[in-house]
C-alpha positions in Angstrom: -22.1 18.9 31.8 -24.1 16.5 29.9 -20.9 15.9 28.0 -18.9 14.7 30.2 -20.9 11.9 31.9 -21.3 10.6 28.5 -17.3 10.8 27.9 -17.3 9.2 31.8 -19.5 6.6 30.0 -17.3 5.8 27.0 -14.2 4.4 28.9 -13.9 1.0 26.6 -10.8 -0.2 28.0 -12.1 -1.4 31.7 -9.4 -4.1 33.5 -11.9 -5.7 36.2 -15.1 -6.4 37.4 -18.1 -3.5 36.7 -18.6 -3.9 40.6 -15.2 -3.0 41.6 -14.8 -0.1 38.7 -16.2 3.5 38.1 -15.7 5.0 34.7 -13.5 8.2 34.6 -13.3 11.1 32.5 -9.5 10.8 31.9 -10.7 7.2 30.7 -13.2 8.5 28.3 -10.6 10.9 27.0 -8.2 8.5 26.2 -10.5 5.9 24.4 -11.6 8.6 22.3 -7.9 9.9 21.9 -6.4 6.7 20.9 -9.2 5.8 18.8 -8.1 8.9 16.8 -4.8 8.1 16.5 -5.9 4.2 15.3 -8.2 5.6 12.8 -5.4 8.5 11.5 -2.8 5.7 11.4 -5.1 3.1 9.4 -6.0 5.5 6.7 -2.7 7.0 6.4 -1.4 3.5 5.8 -4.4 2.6 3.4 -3.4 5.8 1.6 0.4 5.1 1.2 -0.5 1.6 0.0 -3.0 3.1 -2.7 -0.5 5.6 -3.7 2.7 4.5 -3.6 4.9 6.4 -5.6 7.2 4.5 -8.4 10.2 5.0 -9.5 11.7 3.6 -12.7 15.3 3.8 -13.4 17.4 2.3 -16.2 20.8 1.7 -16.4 23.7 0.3 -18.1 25.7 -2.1 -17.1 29.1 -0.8 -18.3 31.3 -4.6 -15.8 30.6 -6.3 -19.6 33.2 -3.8 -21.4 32.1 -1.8 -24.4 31.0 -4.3 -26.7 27.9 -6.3 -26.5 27.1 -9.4 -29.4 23.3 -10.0 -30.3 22.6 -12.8 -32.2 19.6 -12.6 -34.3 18.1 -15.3 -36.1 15.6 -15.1 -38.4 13.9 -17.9 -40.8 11.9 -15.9 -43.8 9.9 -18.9 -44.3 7.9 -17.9 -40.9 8.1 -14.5 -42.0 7.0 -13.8 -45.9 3.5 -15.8 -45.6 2.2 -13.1 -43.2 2.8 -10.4 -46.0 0.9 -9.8 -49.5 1.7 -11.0 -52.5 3.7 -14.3 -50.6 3.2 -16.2 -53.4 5.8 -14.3 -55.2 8.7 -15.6 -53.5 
C-alpha cells in the first residue's frame, strides 16, 4: 500500500489552497498518465524532426513545347591558360 500514498502524493496539478485540498489517487494517476503521454508525444515529434523522410522528384516541364534553345558562350582566352602547353596557342 505503500504505493499508493506515494501516487496520493504525486498529484502536481492542485487548483487551491493545500488547506482546503487532499491529494487523490485518481490525481496521482493522472499526473503520471499525462506525463506519459507528454513525454511519448515530445520524443515522437523530436524523432520525426530528426528523421524526416525526403523525397526528390524531377520533372519536365513539357507547357514550353518540344524545343528548348541554350545559349552557350564561351571565350578560349579564359580557357587555354588553365591547360599545358598554353603557350602554343
Amino acid at each position: 500500500m505503500e504505493l499508493w500514498s506515494k501516487l496520493r502524493s504525486l498529484d502536481a496539478y492542485p487548483k487551491v489552497n493545500e488547506d482546503f485540498y487532499s491529494r487523490t489517487l485518481s490525481g496521482g494517476l493522472i499526473t503520471i498518465v499525462s506525463s506519459l503521454a507528454i513525454l511519448l508525444l515530445f520524443f515522437s515529434e523530436i524523432r520525426l524532426y530528426l528523421y524526416a523522410a525526403t523525397e526528390s522528384k524531377l520533372t519536365v516541364d513539357t507547357s514550353r513545347g518540344e524545343r528548348l534553345h541554350i545559349n552557350v558562350s564561351a571565350d578560349a582566352h579564359s580557357v587555354i591558360p588553365n591547360f599545358p602547353f598554353a603557350w602554343y596557342f
